[in-house]
N, CA, C and O atoms as a DFTB+ gen file, in Angstrom:
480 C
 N C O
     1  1       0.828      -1.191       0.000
     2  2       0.000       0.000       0.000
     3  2       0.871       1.253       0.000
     4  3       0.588       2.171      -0.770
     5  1       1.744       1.324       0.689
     6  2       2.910       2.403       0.795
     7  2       3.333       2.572      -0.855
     8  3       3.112       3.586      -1.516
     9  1       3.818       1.658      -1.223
    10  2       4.292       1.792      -2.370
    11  2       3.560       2.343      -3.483
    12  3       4.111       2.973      -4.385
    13  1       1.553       1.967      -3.392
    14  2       1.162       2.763      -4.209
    15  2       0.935       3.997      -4.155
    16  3       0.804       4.700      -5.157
    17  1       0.855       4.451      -2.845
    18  2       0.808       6.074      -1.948
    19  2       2.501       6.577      -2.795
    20  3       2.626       7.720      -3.234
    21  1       3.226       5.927      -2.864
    22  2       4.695       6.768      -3.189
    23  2       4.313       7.160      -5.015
    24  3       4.133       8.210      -5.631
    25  1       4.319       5.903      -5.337
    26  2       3.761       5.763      -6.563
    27  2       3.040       6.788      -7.373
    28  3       3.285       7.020      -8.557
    29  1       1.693       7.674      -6.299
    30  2       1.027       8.279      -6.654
    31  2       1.304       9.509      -6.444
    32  3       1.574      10.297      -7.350
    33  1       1.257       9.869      -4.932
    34  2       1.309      11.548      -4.410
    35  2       3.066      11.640      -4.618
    36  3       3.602      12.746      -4.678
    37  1       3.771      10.524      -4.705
    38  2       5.200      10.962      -4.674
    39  2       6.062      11.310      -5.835
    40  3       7.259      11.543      -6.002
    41  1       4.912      11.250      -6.628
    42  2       5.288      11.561      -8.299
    43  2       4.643      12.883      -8.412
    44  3       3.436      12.754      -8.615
    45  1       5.029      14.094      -8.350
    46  2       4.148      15.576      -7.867
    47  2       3.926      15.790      -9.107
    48  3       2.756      16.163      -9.193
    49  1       4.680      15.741     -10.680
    50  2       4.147      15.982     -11.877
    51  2       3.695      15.059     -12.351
    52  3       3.346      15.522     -13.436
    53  1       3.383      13.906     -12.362
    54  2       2.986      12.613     -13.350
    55  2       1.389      13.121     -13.760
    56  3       0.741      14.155     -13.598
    57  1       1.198      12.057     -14.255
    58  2       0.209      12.280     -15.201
    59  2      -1.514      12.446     -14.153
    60  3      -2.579      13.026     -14.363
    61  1      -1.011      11.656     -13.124
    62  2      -2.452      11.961     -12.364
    63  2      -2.982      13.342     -11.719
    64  3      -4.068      13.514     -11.164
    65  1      -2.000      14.243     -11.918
    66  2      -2.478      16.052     -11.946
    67  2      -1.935      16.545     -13.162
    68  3      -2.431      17.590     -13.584
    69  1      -1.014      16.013     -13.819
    70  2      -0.548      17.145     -14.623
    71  2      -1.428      16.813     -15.810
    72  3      -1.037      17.470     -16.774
    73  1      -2.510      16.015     -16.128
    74  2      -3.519      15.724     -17.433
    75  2      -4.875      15.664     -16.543
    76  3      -5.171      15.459     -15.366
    77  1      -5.638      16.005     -17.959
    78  2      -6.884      16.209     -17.501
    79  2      -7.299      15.044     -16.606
    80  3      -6.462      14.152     -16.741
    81  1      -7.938      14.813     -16.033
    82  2      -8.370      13.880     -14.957
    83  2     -10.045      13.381     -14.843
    84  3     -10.955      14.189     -14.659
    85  1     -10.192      12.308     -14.951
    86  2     -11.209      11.638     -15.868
    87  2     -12.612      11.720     -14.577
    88  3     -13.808      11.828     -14.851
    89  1     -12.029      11.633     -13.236
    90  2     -12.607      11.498     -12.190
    91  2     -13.609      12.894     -12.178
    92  3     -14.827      13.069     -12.118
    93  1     -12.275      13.884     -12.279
    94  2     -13.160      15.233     -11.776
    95  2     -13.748      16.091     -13.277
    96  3     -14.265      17.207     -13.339
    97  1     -13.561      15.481     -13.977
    98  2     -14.014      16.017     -15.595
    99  2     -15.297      15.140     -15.649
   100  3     -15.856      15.163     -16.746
   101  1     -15.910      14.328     -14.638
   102  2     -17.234      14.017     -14.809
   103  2     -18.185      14.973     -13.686
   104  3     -19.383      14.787     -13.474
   105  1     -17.516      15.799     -13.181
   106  2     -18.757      16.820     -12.825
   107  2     -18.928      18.171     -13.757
   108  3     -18.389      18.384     -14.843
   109  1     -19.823      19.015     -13.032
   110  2     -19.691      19.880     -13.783
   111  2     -18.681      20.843     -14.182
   112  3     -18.208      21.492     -13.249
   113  1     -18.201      21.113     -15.440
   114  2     -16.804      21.749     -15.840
   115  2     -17.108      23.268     -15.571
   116  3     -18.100      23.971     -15.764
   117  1     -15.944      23.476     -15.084
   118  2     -15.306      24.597     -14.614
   119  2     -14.791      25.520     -15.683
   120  3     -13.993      24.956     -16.432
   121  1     -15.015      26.718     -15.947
   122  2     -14.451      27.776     -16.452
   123  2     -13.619      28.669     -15.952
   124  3     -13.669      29.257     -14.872
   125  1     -12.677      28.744     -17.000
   126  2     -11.254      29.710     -16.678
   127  2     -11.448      30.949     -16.243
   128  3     -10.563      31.552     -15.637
   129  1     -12.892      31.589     -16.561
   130  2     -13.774      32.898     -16.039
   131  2     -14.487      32.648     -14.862
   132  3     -14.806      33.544     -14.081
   133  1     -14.693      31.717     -14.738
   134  2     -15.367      31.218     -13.138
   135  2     -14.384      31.251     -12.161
   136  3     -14.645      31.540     -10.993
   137  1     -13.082      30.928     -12.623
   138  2     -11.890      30.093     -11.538
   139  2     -11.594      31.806     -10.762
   140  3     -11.878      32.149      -9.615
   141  1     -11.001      32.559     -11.763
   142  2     -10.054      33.654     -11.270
   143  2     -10.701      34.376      -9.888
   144  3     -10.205      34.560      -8.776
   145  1     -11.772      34.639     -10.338
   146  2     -12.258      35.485      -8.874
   147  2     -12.307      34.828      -7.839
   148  3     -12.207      35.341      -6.724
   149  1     -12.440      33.815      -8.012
   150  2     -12.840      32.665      -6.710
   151  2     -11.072      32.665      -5.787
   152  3     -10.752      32.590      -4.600
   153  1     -10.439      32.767      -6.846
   154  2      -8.617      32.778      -6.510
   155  2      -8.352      33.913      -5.983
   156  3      -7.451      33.788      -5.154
   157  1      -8.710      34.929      -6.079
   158  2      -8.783      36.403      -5.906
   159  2      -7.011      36.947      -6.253
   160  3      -6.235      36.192      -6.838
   161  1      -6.660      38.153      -5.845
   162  2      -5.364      38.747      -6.216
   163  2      -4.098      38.411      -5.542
   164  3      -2.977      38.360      -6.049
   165  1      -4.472      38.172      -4.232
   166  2      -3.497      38.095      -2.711
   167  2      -3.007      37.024      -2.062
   168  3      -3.643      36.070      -2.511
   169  1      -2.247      36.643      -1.270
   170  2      -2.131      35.246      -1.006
   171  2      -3.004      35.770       0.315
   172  3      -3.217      36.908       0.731
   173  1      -3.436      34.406       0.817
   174  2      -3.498      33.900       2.189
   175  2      -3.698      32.594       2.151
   176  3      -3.864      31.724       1.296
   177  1      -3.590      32.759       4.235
   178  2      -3.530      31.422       4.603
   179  2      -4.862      30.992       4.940
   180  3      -5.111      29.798       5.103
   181  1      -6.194      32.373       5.113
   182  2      -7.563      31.912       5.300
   183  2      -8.504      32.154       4.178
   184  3      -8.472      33.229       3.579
   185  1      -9.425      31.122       3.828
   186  2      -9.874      31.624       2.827
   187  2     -11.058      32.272       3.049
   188  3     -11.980      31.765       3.689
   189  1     -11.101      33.814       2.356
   190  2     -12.293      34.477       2.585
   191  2     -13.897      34.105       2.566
   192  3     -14.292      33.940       1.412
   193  1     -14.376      34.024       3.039
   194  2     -15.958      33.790       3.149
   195  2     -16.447      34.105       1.245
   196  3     -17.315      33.393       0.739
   197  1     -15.963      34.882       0.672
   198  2     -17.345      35.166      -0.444
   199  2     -15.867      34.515      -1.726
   200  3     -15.981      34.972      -2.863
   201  1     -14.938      33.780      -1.542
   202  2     -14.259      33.024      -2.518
   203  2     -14.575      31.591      -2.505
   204  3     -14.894      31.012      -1.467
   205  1     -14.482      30.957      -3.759
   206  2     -15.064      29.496      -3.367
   207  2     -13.401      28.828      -3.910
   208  3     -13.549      28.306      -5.015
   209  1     -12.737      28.783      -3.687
   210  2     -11.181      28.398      -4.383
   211  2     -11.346      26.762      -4.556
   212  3     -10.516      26.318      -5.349
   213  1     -12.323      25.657      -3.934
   214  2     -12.096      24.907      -4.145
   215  2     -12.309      24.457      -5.949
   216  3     -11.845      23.569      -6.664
   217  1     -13.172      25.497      -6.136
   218  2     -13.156      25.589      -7.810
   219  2     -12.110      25.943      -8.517
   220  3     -12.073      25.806      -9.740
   221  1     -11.308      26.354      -7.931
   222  2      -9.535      26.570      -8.240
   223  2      -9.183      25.239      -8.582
   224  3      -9.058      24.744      -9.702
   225  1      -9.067      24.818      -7.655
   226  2      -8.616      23.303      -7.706
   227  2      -9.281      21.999      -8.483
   228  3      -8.594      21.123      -9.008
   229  1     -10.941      22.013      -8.471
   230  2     -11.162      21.152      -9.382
   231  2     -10.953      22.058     -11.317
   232  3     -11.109      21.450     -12.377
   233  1     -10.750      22.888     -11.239
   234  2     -10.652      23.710     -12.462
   235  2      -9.235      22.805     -13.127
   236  3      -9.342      22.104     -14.133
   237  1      -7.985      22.971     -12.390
   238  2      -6.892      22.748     -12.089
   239  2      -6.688      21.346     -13.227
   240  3      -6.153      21.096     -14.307
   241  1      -7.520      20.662     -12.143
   242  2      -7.681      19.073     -12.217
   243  2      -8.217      19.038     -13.444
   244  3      -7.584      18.980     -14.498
   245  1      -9.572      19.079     -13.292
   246  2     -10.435      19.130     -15.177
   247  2      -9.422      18.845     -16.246
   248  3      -9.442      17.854     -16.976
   249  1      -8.199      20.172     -16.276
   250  2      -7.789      20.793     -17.091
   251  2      -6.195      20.382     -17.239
   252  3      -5.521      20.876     -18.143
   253  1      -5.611      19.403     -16.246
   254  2      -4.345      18.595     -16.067
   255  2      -3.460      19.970     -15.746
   256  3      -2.422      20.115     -16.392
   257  1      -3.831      20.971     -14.784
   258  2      -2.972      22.316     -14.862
   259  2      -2.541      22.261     -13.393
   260  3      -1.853      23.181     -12.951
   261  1      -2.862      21.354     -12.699
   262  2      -2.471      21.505     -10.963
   263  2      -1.477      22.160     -10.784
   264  3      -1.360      23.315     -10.374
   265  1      -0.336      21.033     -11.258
   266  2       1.345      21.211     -11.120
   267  2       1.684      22.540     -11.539
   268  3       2.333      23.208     -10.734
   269  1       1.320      23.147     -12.831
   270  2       2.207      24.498     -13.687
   271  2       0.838      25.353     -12.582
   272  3       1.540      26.150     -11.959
   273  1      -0.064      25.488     -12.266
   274  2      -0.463      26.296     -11.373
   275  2       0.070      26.742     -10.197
   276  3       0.402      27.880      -9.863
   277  1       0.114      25.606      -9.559
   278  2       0.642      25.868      -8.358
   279  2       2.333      26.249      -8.257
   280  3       2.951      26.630      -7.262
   281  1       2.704      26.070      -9.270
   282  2       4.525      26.429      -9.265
   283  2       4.890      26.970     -10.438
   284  3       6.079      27.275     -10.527
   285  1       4.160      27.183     -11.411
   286  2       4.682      28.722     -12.651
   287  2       5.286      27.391     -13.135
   288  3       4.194      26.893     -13.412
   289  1       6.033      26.564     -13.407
   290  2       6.622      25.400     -13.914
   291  2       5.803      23.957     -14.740
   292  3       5.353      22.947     -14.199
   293  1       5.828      24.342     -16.292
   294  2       4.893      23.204     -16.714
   295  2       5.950      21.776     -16.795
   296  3       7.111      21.696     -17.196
   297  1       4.983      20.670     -16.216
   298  2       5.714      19.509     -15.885
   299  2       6.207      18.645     -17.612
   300  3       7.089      17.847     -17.930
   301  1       5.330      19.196     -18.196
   302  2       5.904      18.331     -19.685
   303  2       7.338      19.197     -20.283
   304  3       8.342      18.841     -20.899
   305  1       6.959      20.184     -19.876
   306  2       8.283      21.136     -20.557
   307  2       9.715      21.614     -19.399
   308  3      10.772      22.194     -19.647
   309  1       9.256      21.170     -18.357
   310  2      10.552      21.684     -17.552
   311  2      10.183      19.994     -16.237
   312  3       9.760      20.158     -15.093
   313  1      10.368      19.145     -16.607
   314  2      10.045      17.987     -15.519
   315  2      11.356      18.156     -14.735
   316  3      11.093      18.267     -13.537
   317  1      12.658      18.215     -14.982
   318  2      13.813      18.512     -13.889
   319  2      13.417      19.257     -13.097
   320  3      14.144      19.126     -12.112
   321  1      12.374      20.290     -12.842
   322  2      12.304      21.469     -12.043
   323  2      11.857      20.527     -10.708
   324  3      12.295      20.798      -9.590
   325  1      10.827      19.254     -10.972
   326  2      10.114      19.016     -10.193
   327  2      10.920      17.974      -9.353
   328  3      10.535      17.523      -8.275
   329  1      11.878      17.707      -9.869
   330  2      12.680      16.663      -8.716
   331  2      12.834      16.579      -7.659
   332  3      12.684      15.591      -6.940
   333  1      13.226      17.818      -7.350
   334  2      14.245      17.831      -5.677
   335  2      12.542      17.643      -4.828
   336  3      12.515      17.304      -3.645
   337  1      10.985      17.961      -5.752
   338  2       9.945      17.719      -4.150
   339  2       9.576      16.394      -4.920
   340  3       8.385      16.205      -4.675
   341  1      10.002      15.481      -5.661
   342  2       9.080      14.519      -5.737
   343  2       9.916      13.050      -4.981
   344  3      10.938      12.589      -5.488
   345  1       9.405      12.574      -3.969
   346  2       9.612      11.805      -3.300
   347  2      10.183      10.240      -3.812
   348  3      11.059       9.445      -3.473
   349  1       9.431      10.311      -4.529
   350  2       9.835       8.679      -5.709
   351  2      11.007       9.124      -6.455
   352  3      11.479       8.161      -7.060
   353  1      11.654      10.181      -6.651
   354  2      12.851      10.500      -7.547
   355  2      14.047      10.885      -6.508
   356  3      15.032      11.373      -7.062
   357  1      14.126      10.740      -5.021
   358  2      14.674      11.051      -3.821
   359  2      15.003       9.521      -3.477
   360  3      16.016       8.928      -3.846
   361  1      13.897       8.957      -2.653
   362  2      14.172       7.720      -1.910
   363  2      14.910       6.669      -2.573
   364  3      14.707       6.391      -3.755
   365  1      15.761       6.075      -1.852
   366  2      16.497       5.062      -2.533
   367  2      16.289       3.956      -1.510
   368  3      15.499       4.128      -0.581
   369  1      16.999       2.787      -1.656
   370  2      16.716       1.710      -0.324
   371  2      17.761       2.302       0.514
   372  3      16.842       2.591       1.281
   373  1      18.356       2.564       0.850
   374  2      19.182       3.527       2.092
   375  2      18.167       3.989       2.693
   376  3      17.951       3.477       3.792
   377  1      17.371       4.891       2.306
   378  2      16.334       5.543       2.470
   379  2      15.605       5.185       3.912
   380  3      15.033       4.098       3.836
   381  1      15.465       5.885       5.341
   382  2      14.546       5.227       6.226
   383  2      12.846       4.986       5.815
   384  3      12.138       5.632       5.042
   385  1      12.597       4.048       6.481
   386  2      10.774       4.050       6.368
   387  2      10.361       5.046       6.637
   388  3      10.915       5.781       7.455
   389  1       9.386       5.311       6.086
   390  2       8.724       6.937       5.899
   391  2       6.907       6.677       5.330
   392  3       6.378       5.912       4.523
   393  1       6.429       7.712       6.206
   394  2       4.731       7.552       5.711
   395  2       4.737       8.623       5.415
   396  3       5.453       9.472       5.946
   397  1       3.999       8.811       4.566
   398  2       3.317      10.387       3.423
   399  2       2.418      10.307       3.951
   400  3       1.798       9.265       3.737
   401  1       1.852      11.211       4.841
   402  2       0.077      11.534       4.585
   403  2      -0.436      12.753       3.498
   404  3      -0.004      13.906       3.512
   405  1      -1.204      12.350       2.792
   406  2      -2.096      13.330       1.845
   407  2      -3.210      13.864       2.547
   408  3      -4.262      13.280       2.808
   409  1      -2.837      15.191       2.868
   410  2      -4.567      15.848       3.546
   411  2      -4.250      15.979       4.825
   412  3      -3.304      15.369       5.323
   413  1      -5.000      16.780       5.472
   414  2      -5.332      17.743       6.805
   415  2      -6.232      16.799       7.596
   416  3      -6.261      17.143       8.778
   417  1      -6.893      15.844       7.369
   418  2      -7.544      15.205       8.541
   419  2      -6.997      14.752       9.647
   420  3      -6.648      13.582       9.492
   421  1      -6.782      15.142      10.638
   422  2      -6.479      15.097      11.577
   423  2      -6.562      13.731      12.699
   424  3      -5.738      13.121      13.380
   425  1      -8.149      13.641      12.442
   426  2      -8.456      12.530      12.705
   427  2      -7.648      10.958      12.292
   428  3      -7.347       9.997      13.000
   429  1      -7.498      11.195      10.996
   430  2      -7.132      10.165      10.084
   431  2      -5.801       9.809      10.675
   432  3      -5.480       8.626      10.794
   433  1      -5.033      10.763      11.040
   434  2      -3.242      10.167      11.977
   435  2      -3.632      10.093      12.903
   436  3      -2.542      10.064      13.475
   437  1      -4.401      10.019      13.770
   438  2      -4.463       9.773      15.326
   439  2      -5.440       8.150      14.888
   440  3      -5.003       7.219      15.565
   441  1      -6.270       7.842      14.205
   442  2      -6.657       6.698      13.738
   443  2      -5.248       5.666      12.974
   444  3      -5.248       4.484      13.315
   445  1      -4.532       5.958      12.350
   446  2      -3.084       5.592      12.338
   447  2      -2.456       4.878      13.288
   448  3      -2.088       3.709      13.410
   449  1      -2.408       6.218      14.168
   450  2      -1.618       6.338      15.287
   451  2      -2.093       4.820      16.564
   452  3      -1.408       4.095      17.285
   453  1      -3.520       4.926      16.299
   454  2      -4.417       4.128      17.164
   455  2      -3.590       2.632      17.099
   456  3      -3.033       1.939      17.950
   457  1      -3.852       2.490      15.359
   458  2      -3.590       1.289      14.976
   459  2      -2.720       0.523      15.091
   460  3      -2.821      -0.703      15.122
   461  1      -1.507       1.343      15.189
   462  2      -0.189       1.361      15.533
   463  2       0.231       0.762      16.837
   464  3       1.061      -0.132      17.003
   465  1      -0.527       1.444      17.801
   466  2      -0.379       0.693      19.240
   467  2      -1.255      -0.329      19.323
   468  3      -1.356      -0.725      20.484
   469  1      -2.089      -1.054      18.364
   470  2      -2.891      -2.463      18.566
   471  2      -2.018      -3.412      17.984
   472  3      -1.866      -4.539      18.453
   473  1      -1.298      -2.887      16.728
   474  2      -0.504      -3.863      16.428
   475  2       0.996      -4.423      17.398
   476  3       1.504      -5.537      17.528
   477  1       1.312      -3.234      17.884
   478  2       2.629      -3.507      18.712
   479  2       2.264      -4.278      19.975
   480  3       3.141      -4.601      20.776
């Protein structure tokens, strides 16, 4: 299971963000005029009440643009850029054991965590 977690989130340009994406291209599609305002001008770390950004992100997806969005760097035309964060192009067997979590649930590592002390 690890291995398909590396496989997947540890490949940051591969094809499962950087191309359109079959999953989220079956809802309703997102427009490049819909996306921007929702993104607004500024960074932050909270997102304002009247932005919906998660339409950022399935826009992103739809459209295989995650990667060159989020880092100015398109993965078909500059893929060296993406090395030094992609995890599967790092680890070697030297390498210690290591878990990736994908996502903010909180819950979800302390359920981990749980499991961890039933097995030991």
């Amino acid at each position: 299971m690890l291995f398909f977690f590396i496989g997947v989130y540890g490949d940051i340009d591969g094809p499962w963000c950087s191309e359109p994406d079959d999953f989220y291209r079956k809802q309703p599609l997102v427009s490049r005029q819909d996306v921007w305002p929702a993104v607004g001008r500024t960074t932050t770390s909270e997102v304002p009440a009247e932005h919906n950004r998660s339409r950022f992100y399935l826009y992103c997806r739809q459209h295989g643009l995650w990667p060159y969005q989020v880092t100015g760097h398109d993965p078909h035309t500059q893929p060296k850029w993406f090395d030094r964060y992609c995890p599967i192009r790092n680890i070697t067997k030297a390498y210690p054991p290591t878990l990736l979590i994908h996502g903010g649930n909180r819950r979800g590592l302390f359920r981990i965590q749980d499991e961890g002390r039933k097995a030991s």
